[in-house]
C-alpha positions as CSV (number, residue, x, y, z in Angstrom):
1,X,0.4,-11.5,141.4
2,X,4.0,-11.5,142.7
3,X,4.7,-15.3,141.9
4,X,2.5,-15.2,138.8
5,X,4.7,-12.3,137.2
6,X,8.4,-13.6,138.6
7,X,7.3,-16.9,137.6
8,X,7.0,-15.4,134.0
9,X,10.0,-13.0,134.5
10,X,12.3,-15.9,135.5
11,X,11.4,-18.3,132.8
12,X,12.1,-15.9,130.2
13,X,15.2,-14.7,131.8
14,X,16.1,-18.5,132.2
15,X,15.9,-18.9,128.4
16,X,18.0,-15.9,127.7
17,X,20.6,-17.5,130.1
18,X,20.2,-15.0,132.9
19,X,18.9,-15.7,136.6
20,X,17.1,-13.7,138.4
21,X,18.5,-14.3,142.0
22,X,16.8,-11.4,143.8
23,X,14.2,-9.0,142.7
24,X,10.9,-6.6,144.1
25,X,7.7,-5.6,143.2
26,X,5.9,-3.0,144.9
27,X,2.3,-2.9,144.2
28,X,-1.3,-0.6,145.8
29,X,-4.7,-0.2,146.0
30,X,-6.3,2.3,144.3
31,X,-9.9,3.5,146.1
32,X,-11.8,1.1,144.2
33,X,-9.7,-1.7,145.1
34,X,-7.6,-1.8,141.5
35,X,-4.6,-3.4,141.9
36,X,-1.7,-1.1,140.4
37,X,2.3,-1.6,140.1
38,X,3.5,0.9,142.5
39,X,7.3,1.2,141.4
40,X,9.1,0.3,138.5
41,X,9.9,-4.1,138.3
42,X,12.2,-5.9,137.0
43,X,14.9,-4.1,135.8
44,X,18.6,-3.6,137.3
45,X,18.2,-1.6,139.8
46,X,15.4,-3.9,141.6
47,X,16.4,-6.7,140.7
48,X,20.1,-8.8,140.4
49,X,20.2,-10.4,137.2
50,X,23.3,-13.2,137.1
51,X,24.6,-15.0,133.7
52,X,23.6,-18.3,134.4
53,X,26.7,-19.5,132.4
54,X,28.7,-18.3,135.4
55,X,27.2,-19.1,138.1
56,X,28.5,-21.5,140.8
57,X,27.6,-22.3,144.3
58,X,29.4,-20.6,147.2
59,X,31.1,-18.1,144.5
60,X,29.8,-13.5,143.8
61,X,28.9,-14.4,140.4
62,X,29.5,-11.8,138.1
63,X,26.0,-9.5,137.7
64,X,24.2,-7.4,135.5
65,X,22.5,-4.7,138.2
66,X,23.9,-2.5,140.5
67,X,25.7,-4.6,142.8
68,X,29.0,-3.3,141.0
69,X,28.3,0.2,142.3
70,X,27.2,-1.6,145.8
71,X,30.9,-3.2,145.5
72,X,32.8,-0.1,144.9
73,X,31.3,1.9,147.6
74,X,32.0,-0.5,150.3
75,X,35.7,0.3,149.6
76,X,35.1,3.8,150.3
77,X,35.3,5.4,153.7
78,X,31.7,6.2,153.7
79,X,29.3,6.0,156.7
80,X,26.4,5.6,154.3
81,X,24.5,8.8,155.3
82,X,23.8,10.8,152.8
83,X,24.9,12.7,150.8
84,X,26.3,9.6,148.8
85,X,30.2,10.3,147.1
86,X,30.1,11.2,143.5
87,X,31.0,8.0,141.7
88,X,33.9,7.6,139.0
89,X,33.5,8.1,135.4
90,X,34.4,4.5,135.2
91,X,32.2,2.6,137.8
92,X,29.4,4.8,135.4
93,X,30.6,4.0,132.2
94,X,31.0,-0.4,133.5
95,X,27.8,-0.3,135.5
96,X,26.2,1.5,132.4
97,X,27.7,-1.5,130.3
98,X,26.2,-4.5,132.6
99,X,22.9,-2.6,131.8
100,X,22.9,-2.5,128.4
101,X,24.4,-6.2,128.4
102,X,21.1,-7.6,130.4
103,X,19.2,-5.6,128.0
104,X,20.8,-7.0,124.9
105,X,20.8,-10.4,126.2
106,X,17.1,-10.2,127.2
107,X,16.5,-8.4,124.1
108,X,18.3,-10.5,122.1
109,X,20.1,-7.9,119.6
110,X,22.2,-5.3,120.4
111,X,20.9,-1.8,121.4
């Protein structure tokens, strides 16, 4: 089910100009051996969505997930136990915008 639904996922994507370089999908067994999505798929947070437009090999290419927010707290002095630092008004309000852009872009109007 994995392949069958990335193989979908990155097709679509592909025509919308976005690759999906790295995503998840969790799934379970329910007791009568029903086959159910276990986490949410697909989106920014499990997934890194790159404009395919930019993309070059041996380069960060810019991203539409959380890697920004991965990026910023590496500059931090942060031992990565929690609790995790409050982030900035800004890396909010730019990590909020590289959502709503892969939305749009998938979407194809703006939201």
């Amino acid at each position: 089910k994995t392949l069958e639904i990335y193989a979908f996922a990155s097709g679509l994507a592909a025509e919308k100009g976005i690759i999906i370089a790295d995503t998840k999908l969790e799934f379970g067994l329910d007791e009568h051996g029903v086959l159910h999505v276990m986490d949410e798929m697909l989106t920014p947070d499990s997934s890194r969505f790159w404009p395919a437009d930019s993309y070059a090999v041996g380069i960060n290419p810019p991203s539409y997930d959380k890697q920004f927010v991965r990026d910023y707290l590496e500059t931090l002095d942060w031992d990565k136990t929690p609790p995790a630092p409050k982030l900035p008004a800004d890396v909010i309000a730019r990590t909020s915008a590289k959502y709503r852009e892969a939305l749009e872009r998938i979407a194809g109007k703006k939201i």
